[in-house]
C-alpha positions in Angstrom: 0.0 0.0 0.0 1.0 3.6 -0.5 1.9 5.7 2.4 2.8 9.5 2.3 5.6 10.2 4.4 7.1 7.8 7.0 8.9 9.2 10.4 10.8 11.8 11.0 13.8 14.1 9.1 17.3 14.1 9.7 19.0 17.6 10.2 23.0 17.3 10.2 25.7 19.6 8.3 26.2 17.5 5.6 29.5 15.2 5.6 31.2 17.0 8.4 29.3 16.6 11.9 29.6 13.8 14.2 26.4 13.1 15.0 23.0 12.7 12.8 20.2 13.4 14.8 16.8 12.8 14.5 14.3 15.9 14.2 10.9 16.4 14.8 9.0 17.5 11.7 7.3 20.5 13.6 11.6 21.1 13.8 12.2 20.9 10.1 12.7 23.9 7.7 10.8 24.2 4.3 12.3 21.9 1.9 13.4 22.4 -1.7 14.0 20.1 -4.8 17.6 21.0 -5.7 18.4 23.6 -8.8 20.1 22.1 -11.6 23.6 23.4 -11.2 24.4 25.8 -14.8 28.3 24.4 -15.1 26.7 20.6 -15.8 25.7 19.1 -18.7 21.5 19.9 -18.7 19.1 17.7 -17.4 18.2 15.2 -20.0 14.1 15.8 -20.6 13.8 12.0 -18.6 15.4 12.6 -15.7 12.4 12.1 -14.0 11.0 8.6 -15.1 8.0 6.2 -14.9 9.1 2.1 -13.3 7.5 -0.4 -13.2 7.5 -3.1 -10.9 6.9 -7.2 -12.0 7.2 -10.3 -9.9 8.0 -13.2 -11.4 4.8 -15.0 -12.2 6.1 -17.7 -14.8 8.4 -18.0 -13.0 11.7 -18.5 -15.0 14.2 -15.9 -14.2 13.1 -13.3 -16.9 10.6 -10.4 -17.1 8.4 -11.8 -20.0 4.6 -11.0 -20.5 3.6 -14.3 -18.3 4.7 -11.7 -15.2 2.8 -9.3 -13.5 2.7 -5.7 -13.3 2.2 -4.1 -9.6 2.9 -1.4 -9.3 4.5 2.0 -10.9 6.8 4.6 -9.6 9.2 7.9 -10.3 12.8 8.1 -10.0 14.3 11.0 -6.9 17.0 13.2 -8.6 20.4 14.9 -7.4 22.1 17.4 -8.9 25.1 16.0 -7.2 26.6 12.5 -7.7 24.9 9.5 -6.7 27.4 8.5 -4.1 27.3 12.2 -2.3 23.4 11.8 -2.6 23.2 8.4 -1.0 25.8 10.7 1.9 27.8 7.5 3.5 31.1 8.6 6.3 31.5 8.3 9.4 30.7 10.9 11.4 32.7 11.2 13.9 32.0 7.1 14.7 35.1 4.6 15.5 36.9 2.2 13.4 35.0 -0.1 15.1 31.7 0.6 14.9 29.3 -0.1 11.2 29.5 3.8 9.6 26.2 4.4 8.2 24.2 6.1 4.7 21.9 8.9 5.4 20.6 9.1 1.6 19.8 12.6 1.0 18.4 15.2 -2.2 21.4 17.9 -1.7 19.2 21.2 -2.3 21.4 22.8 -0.2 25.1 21.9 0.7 25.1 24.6 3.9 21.5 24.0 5.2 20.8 20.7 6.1 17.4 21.4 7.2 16.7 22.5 3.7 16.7 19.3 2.4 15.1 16.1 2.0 16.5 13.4 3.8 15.2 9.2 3.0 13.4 8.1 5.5 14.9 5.3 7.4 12.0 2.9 9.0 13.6 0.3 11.2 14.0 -3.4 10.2 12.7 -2.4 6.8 15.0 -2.7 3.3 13.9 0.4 0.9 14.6 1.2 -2.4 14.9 4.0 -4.4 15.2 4.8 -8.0 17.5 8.4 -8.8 19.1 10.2 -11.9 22.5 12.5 -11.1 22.9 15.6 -13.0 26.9 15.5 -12.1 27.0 11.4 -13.2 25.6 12.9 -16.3 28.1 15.3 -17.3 30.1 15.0 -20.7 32.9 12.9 -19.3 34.0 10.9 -22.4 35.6 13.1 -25.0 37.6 15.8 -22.2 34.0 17.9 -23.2 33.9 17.8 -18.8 36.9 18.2 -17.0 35.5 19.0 -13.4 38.5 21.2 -13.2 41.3 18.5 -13.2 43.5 17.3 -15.8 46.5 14.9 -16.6 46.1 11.9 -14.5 43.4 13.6 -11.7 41.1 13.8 -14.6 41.8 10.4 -15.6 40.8 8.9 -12.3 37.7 11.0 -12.6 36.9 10.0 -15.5 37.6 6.2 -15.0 35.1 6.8 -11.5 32.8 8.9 -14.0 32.6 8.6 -17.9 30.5 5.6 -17.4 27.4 6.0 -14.8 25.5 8.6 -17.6 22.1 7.4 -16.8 20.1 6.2 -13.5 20.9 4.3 -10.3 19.5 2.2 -7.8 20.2 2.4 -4.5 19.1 0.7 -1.4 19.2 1.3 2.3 18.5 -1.0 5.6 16.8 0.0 9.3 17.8 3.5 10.6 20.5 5.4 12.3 20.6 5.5 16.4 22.8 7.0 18.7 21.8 5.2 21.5 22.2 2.3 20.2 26.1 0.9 19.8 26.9 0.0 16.5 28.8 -2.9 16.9 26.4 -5.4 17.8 25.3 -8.0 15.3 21.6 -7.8 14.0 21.2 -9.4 11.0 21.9 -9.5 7.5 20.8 -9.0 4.0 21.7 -11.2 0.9 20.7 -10.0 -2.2 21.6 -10.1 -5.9 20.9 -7.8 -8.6 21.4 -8.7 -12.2 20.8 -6.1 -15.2 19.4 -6.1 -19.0 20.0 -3.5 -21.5 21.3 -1.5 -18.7 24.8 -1.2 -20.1 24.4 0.7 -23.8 25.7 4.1 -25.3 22.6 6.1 -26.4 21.7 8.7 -28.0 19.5 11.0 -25.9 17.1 13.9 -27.4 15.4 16.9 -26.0 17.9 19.0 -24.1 20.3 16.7 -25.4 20.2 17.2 -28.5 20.9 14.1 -29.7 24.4 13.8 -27.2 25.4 10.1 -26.1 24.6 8.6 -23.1 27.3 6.0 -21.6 26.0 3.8 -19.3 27.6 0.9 -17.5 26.3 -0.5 -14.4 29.1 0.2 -11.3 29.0 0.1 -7.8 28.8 3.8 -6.8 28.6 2.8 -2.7 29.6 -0.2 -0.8 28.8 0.2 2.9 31.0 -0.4 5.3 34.0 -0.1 3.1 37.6 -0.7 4.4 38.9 3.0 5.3 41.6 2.7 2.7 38.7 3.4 -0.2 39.4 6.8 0.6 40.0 8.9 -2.7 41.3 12.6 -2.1 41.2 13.1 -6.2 38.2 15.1 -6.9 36.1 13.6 -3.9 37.2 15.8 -1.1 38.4 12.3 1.1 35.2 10.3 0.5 34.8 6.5 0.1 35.0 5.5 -3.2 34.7 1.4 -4.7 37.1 0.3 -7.0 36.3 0.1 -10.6 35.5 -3.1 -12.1 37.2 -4.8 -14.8 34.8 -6.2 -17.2 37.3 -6.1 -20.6 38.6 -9.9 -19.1 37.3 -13.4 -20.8 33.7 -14.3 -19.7 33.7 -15.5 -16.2 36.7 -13.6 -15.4 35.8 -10.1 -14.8 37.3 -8.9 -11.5 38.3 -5.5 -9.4 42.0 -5.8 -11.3 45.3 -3.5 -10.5 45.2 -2.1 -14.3 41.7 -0.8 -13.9 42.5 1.1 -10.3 46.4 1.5 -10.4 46.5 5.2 -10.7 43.4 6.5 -8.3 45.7 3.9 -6.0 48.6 5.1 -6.3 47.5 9.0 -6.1 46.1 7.7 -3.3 49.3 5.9 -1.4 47.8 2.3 -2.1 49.3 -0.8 -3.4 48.1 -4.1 -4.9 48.0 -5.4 -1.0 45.5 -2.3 -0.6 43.4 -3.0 -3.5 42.9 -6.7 -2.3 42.0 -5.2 1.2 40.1 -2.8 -0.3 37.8 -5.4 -2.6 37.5 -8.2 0.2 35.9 -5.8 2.5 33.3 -4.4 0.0 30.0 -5.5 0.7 28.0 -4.5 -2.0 30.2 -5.8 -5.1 30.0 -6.3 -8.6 30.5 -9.8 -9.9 30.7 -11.6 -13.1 27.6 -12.9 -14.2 29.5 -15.6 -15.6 31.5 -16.5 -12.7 31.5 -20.2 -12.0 31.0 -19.5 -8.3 27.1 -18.3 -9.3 26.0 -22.1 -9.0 26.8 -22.0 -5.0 26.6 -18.5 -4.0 23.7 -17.1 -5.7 19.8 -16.5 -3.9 19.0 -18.5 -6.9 21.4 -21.0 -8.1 18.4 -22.7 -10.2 18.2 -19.5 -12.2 22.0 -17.4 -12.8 22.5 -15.5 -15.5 24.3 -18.2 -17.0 21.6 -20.9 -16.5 19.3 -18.1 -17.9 21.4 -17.4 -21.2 21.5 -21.1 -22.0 17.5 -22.2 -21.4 15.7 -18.5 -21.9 15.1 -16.5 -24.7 13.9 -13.0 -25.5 11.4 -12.0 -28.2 13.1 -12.3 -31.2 14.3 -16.0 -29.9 17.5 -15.0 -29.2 19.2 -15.5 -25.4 18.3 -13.6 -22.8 21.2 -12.0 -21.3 21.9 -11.0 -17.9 25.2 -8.5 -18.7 25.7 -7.1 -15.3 25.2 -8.7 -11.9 26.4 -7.9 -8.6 25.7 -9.1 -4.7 25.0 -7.5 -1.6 26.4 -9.9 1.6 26.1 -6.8 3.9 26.6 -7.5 7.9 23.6 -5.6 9.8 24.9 -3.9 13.5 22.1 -2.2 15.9 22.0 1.5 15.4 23.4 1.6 12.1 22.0 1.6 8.4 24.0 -0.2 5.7 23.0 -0.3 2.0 24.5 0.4 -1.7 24.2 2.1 -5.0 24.6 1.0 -8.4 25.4 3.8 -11.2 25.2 4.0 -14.8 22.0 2.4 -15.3 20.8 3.3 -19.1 17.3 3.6 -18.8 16.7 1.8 -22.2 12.8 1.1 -23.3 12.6 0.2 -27.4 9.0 -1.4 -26.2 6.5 -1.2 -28.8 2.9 -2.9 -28.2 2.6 -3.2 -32.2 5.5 -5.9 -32.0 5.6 -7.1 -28.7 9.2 -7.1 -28.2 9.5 -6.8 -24.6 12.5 -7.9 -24.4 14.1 -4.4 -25.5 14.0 -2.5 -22.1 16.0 -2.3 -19.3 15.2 -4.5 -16.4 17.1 -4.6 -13.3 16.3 -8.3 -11.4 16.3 -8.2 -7.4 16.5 -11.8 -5.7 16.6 -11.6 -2.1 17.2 -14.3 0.5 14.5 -15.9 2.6 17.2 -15.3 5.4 17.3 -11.6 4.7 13.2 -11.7 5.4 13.7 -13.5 8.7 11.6 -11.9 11.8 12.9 -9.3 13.4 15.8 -8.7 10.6 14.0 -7.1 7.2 9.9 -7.3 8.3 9.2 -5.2 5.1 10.4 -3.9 1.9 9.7 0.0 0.7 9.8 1.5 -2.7 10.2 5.1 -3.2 7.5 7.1 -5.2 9.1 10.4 -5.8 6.6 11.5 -8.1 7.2 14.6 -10.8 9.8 17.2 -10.3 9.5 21.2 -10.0 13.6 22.1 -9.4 13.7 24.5 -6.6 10.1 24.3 -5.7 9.2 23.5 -2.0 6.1 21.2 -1.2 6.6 18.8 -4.4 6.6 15.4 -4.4 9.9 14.8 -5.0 10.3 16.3 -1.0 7.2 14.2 0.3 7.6 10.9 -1.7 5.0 8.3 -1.3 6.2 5.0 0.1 4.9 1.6 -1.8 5.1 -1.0 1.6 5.6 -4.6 0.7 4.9 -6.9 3.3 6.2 -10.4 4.3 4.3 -13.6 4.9 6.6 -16.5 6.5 3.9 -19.0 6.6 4.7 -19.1 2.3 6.9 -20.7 0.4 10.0 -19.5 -1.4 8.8 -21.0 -4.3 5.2 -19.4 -3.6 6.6 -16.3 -2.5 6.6 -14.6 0.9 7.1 -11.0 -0.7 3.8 -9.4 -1.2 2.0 -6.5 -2.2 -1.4 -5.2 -0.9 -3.0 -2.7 -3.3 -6.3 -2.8 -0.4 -8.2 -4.9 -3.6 -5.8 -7.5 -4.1 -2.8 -9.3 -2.5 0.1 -9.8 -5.3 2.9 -12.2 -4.3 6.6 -12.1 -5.5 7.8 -16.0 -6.5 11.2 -16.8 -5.5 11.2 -13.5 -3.7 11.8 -12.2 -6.8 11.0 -8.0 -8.6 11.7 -7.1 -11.2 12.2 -2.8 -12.0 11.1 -2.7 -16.0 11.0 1.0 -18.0 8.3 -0.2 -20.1 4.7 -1.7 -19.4 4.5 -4.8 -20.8 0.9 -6.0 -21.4 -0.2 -9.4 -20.1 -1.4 -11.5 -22.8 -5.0 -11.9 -23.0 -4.7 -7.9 -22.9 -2.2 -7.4 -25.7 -4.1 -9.3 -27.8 -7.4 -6.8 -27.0 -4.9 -4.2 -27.7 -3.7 -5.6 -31.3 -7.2 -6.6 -31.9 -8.7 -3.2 -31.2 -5.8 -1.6 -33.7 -6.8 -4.1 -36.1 -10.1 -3.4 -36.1 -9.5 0.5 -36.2 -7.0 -0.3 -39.2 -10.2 -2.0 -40.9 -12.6 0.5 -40.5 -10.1 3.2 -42.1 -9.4 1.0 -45.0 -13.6 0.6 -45.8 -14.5 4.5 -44.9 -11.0 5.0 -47.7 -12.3 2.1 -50.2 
């Protein structure tokens, strides 16, 4: 079901204080949809998008039209970066304790109350759809510099040139003080695999016609080893490494060639980068990766069993060309969670040919574990709504929460992740959504749909005969 707005607002000066604390909304200034910053590359005319969310109905480890649509929402949006947005550090916390993400819109980089901050509902995994106006700059081609050059601007480009497009990020329980950080709570396992997601396009509008080039990265691992810390361009913040995906299939891996330089600016070494890779929870992985079989949610359906028994539209495989895992360690008190950039956004869908398999989907599987009592008691997606930049009282600062609900008496198989609309009760197989850009119609209703056309097509040839 949809709820408004959920809790309470974080006030904090952004990435410096060392404590976040919790405000009461009578507390909280007017908020204000961040401006579009005049030095970036323009807001594409899409920055603010329609999803759509599947389960799994057939089920067979593809978004096909046998699935089922649930529900629809928008995307948030950032003028900043995707990692600043989703605003992980410290704070001021020990080495010891689980550092937590305080996700928030960065209207204003010197008033915190001025800005929207994600709700963080306790024992609850939320998910949120944004688009980065700074992700989006011109990167490939020198056409954005950010200021830097020689080999600063190569490591901002090798972070950067890539994550044109959207994100997804995700976020777990909430942020308290009292609480001591430290002790074990939980966990969350999760994989995310992505179509079409990875692709150089083309984008209109504003654009006027400029590429787009997006490849799916990890932007945020929580709970990162300290020595992720990159002073080139990111003002000391925790950075992932960058992931090599020019190896054979199966191989792809965080390599020494594809991070040596933002290392070595940074005083690392190839001891570092293994340190640095080992303690990243949220990770990109090679969908091909033998290792798939034992480690996935799934291992009846990796992308690799997928490619070899499923096909797309046209009858061709269906390919799964990014995938990554979450394996995240939950601690009282804290929030862990992740984002991955460069998502394309692609949608080629067309009703008139029913090739649905020309969209991006991003597939989430998540643990029966991970929806254990007492650890994740229910899922959230984030309905930002339109967009008004600079405007206070929009959707975009009151976003609409989409609650899915969890029923352990169920099956994996049957699923235990549901969805109550107040009419009817839609259940997730194999704990399985899917995140589509187009609306795929079920069967018996694309065939009304190409019936109706045909029928219209008729009546214009007799009234032209």
């Amino acid at each position: 079901m949809r709820i408004s707005r959920l809790g309470e607002r974080l006030g904090a000066l952004l990435l410096a204080v060392a404590v976040l604390s919790v405000l009461p909304p009578a507390q909280a200034a007017p908020l204000a949809e961040p401006v579009a910053e005049p030095t970036y590359r323009d807001l594409r005319d899409d920055y603010v998008k329609t999803w759509y969310i599947y389960n799994d109905e057939s089920p067979d480890g593809i978004l096909d039209p046998a699935d089922t649509r649930v529900e629809t929402f928008q995307n948030w949006w950032t003028a900043t970066c995707t990692y600043t947005q989703h605003n992980y550090g410290r704070r001021g916390q020990g080495l010891n304790e689980d550092w937590s993400s305080a996700p928030v819109n960065m209207a204003s980089a010197t008033d915190p109350l001025a800005n929207y901050w994600l709700d963080r509902p306790d024992n609850t995994l939320s998910f949120y759809m944004t688009y980065s106006q700074y992700d989006n700059n011109a990167w490939k081609g020198g056409t954005y510099t950010g200021g830097k050059s020689g080999e600063a601007l190569e490591i901002l480009q090798g972070r950067n040139a890539s994550r044109n497009g959207y994100a997804l990020g995700w976020l777990t329980n909430t942020i308290d003080n009292a609480q001591d950080k430290t002790t074990a709570d939980g966990a969350v396992k999760m994989d995310v695999f992505t179509h079409n997601a990875q692709m150089d396009l083309a984008v209109g509008g504003a654009w006027g016609g400029a590429t787009s080039y997006s490849d799916p990265q990890v932007a945020v691992s929580n709970d990162i080893s300290n020595k992720a810390i990159d002073n080139v361009g990111a003002s000391g913040q925790w950075h992932a490494l960058q992931f090599d995906g020019s190896l054979p299939a199966g191989t792809g891996t965080y390599t020494w060639a594809a991070n040596k330089t933002r290392l070595e600016w940074n005083g690392q070494d190839q001891a570092d980068l293994a340190d640095i890779a080992d303690s990243m929870e949220v990770k990109e992985w090679d969908p091909l990766n033998a290792t798939w079989a034992t480690e996935a949610v799934d291992p009846t359906k990796t992308p690799a069993q997928v490619a070899a028994g499923e096909v797309d539209h046209n009858g061709a495989a269906y390919v799964y060309e990014d995938a990554f895992r979450d394996r995240c360690a939950l601690h009282e008190g804290a929030t862990d969670g992740g984002v991955i950039a460069g998502l394309s956004g692609y949608d080629n869908y067309s009703a008139a040919v029913n090739n649905w398999g020309d969209q991006q989907v991003i597939r989430i599987d998540i643990d029966e574990a991970t929806l254990a009592a007492g650890n994740i008691d229910q899922l959230i997606f984030w309905d930002f709504g339109g967009s008004i930049p600079g405007a206070t009282g929009t959707q975009q600062t009151n976003p609409a929460a989409l609650v899915f609900g969890i029923d352990r008496t169920r099956t994996v198989a049957q699923g235990q992740i549901f969805y109550d609309d107040g009419l009817t009760k839609t259940y997730f197989p194999d704990n399985r959504i899917y995140i589509a850009t187009a609306h795929i119609p079920e069967p018996g209703t694309l065939a009304l749909c190409l019936l109706g056309g045909l029928g219209l097509i008729c009546r214009r040839r007799r009234r032209g005969a």
